[in-house]
DSSP file (Angstrom, degrees, kcal/mol; ACC not computed):
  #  RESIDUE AA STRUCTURE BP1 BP2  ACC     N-H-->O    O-->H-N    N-H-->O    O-->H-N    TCO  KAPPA ALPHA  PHI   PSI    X-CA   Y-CA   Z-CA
    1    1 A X     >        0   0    0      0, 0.0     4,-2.4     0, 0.0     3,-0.1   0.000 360.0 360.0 360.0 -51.6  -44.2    7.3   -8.6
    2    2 A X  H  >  +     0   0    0      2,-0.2     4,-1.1     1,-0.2     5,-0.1   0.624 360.0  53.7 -57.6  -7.8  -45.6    4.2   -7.0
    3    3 A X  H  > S+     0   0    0      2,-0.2     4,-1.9     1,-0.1    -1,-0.2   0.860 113.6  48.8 -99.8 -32.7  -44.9    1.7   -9.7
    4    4 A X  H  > S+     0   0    0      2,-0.2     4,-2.9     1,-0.2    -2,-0.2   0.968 107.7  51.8 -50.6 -56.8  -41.0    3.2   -9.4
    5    5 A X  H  X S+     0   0    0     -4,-2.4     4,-1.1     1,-0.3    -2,-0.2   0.910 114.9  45.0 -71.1 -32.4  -40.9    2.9   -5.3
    6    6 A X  H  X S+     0   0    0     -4,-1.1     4,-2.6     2,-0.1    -1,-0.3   0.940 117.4  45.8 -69.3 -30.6  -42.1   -1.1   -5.8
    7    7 A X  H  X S+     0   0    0     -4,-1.9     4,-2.7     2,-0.2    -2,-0.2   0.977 110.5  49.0 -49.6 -59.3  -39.7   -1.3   -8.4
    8    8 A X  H >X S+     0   0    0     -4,-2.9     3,-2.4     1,-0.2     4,-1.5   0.947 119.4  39.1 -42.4 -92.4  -37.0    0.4   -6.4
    9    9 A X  H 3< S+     0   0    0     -4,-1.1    -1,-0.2     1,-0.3    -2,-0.2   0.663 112.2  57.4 -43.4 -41.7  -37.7   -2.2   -3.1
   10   10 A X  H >X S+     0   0    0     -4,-2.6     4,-1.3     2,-0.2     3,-1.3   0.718  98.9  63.2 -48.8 -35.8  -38.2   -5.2   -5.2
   11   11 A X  H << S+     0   0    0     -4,-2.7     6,-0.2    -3,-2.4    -2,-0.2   0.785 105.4  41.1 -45.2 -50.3  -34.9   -4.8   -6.6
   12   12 A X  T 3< S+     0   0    0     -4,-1.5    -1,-0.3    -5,-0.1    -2,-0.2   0.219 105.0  59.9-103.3  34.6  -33.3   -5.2   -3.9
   13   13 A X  T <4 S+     0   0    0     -3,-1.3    -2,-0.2     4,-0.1    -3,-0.1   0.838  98.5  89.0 -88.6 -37.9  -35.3   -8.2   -2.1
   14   14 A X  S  < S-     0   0    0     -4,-1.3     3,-0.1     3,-0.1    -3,-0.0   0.465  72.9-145.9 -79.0-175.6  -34.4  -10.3   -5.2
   15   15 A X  S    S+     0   0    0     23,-0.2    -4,-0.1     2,-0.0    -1,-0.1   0.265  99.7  46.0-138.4 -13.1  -31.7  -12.5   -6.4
   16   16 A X    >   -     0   0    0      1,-0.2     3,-1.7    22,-0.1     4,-0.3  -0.402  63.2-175.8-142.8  70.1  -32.4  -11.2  -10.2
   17   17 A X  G >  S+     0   0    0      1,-0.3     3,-2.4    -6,-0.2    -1,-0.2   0.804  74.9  56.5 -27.0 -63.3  -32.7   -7.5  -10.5
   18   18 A X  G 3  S+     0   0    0      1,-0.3    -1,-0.3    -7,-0.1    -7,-0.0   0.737  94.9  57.0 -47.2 -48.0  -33.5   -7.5  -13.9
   19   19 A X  G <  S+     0   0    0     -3,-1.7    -1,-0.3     2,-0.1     2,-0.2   0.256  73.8 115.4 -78.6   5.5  -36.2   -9.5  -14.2
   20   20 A X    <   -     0   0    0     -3,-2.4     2,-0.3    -4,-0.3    17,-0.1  -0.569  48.2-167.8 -88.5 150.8  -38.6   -7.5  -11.6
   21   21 A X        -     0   0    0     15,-0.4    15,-1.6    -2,-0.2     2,-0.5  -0.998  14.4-167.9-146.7 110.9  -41.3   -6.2  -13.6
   22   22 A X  E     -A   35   0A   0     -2,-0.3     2,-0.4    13,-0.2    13,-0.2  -0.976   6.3-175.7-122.6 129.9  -43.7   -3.9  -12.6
   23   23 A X  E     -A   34   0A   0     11,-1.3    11,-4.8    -2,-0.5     2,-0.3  -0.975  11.9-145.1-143.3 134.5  -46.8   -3.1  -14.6
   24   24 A X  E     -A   33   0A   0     -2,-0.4     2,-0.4     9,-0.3     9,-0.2  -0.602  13.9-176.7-105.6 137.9  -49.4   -0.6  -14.0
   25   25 A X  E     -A   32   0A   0      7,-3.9     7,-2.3    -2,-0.3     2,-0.4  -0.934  14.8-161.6-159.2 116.9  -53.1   -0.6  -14.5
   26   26 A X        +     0   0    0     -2,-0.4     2,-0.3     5,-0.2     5,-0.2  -0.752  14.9 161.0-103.2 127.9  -55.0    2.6  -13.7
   27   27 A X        -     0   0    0     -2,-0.4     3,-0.1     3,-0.3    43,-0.0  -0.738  56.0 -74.3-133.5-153.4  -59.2    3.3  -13.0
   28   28 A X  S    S+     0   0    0     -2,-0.3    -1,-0.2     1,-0.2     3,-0.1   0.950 122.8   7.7 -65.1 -86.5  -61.2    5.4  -11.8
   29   29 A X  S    S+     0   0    0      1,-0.2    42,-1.5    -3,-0.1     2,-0.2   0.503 120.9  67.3 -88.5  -8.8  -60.7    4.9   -7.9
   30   30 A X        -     0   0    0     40,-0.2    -3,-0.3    -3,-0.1    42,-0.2  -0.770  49.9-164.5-146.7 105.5  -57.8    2.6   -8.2
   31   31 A X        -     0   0    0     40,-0.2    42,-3.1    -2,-0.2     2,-0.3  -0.568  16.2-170.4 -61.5 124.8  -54.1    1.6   -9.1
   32   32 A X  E     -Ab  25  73A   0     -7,-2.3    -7,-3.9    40,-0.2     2,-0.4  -0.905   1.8-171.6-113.7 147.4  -52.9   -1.9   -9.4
   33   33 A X  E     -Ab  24  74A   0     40,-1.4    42,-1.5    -2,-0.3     2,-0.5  -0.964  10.1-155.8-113.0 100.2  -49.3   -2.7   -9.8
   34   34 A X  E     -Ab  23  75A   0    -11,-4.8   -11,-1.3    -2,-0.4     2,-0.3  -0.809   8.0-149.6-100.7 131.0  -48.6   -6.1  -10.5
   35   35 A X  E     -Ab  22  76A   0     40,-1.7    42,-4.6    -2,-0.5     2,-0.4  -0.642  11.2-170.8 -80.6 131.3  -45.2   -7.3   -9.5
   36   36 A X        +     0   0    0    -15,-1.6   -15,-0.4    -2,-0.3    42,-0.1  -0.910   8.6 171.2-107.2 107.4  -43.5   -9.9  -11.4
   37   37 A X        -     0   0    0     40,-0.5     2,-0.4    -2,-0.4     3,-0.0   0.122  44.9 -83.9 -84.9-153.6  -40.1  -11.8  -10.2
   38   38 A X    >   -     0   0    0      1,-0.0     3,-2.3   -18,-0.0   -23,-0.2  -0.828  59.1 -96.2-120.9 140.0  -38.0  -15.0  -11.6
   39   39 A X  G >  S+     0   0    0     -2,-0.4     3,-0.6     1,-0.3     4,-0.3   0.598 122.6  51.0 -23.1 -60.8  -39.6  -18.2  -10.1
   40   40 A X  G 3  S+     0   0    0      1,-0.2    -1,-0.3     2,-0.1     3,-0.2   0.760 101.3  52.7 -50.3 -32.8  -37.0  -18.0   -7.4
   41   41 A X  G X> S+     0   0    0     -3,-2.3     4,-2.3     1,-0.2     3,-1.0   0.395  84.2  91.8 -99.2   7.7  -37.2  -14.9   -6.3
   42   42 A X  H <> S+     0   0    0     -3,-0.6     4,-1.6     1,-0.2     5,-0.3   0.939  90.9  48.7 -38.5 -86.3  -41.2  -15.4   -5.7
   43   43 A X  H 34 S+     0   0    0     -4,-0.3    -1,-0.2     2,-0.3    -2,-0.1   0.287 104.3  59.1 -60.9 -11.5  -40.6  -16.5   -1.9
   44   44 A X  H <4 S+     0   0    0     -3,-1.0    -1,-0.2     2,-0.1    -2,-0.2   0.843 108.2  50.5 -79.8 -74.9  -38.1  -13.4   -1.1
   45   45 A X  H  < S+     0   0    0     -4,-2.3    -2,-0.3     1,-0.2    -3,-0.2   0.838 114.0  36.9 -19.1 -89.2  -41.0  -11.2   -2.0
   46   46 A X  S  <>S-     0   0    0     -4,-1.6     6,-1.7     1,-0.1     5,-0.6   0.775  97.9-160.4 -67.6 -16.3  -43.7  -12.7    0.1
   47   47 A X  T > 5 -     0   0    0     -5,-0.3     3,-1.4     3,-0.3     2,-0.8  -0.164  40.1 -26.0  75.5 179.8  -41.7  -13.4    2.9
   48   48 A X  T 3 5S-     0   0    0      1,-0.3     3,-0.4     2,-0.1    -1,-0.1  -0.697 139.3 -14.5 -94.2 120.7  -41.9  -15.5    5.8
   49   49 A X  T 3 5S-     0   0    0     -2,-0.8    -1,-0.3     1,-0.2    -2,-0.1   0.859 127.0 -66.8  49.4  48.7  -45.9  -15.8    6.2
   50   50 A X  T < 5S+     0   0    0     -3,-1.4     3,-0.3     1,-0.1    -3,-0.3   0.843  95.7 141.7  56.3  53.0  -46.1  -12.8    3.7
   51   51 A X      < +     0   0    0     -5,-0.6    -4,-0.2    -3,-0.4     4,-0.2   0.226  63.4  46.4 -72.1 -22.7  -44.7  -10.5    5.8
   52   52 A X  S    S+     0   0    0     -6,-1.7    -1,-0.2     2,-0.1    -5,-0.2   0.377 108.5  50.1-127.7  34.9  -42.8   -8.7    3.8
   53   53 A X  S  > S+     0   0    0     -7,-0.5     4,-1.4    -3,-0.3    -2,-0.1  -0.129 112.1  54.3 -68.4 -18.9  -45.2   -8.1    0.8
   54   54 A X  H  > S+     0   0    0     -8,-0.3     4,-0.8     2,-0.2    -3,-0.2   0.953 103.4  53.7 -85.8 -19.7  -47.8   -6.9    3.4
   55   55 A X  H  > S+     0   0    0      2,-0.2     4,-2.4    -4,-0.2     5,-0.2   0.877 111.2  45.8 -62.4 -37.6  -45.2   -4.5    4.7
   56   56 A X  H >> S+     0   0    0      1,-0.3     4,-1.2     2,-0.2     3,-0.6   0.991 115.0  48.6 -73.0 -63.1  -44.9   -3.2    1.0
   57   57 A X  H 3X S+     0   0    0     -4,-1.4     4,-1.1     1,-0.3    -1,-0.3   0.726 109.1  55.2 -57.4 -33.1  -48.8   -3.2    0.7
   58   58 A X  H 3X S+     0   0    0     -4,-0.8     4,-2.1     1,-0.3    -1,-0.3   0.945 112.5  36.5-104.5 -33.5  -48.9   -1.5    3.8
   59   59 A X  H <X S+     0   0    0     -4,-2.4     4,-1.6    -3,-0.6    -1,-0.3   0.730 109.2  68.3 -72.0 -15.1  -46.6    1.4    2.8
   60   60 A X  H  X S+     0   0    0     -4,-1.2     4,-0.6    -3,-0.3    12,-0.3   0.651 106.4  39.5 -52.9 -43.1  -48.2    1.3   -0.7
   61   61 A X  H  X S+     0   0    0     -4,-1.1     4,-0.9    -3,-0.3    -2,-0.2   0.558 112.8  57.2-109.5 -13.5  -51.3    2.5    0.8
   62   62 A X  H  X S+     0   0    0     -4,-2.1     4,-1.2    -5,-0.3     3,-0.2   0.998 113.9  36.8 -43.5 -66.9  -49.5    5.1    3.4
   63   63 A X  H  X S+     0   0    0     -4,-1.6     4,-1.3     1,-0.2    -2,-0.2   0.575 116.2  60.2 -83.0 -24.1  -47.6    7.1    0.7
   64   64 A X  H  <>S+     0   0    0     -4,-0.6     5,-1.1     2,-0.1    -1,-0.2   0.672 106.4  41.8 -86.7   8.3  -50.8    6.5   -1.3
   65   65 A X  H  <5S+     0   0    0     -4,-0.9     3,-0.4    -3,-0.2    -2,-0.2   0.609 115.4  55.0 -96.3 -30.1  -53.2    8.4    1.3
   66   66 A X  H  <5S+     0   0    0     -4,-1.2    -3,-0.2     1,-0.2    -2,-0.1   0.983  99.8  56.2 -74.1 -65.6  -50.6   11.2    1.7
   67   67 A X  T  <5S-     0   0    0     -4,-1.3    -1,-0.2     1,-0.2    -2,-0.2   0.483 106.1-136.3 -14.0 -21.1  -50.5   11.7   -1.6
   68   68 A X  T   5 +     0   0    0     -3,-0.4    -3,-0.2     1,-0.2    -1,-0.2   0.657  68.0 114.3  67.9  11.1  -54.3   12.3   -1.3
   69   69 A X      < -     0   0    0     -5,-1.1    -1,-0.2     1,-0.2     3,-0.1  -0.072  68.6 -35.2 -98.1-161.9  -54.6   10.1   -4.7
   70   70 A X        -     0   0    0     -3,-0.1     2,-0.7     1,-0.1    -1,-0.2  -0.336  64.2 -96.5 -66.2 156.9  -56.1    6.9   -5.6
   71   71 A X        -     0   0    0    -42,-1.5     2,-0.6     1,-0.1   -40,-0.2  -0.516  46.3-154.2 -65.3  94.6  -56.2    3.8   -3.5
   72   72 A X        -     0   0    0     -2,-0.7     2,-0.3   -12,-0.3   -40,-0.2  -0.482  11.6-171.4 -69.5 107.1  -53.0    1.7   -4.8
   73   73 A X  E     -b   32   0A   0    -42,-3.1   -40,-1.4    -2,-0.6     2,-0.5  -0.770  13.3-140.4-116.8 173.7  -52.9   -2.3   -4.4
   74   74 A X  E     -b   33   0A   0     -2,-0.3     2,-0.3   -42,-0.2   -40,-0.2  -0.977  20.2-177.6-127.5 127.8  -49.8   -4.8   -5.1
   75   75 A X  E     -b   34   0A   0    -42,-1.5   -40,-1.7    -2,-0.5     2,-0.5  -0.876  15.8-142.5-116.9 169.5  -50.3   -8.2   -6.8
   76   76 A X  E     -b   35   0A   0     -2,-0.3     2,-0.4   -42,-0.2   -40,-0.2  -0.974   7.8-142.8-131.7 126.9  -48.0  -10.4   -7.3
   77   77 A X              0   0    0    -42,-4.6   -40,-0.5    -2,-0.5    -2,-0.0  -0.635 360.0 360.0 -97.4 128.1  -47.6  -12.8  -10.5
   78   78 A X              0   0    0     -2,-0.4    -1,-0.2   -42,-0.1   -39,-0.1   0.714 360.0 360.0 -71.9 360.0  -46.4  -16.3  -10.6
């Protein structure tokens, strides 16, 4: 469900839908997502002083603490 809702929100930050790329990597205590864009659309993502990928992180870990599940992080790939 989380690797959908970055998909979902990345989709529309970007300048190339297609090419967001979400891949998921599960352990014990923790979910990583790592987000990939096109080259361009890198700086939409992070936002102006990252601002809007901490906003994503920060809802990332909302919906995953209601959820009562594991601790969920966002990376991002150049």
């Amino acid at each position: 469900m989380m690797k959908e809702f970055v998909e979902y929100i990345a989709r529309y930050l970007v300048d190339h839908p297609d090419e967001v790329q979400v891949n998921q990597i599960e352990s014990e205590k923790t979910t990583i997502l790592e987000l990939s864009v096109a080259d361009g659309d890198v700086g939409k993502v992070i936002g102006k002083k990252g601002q809007t990928v901490n906003a994503i992180r920060t809802l990332l870990t909302a919906a995953s603490a209601k959820r009562g599940g594991k601790r969920t992080v966002l990376e991002l790939n150049d």
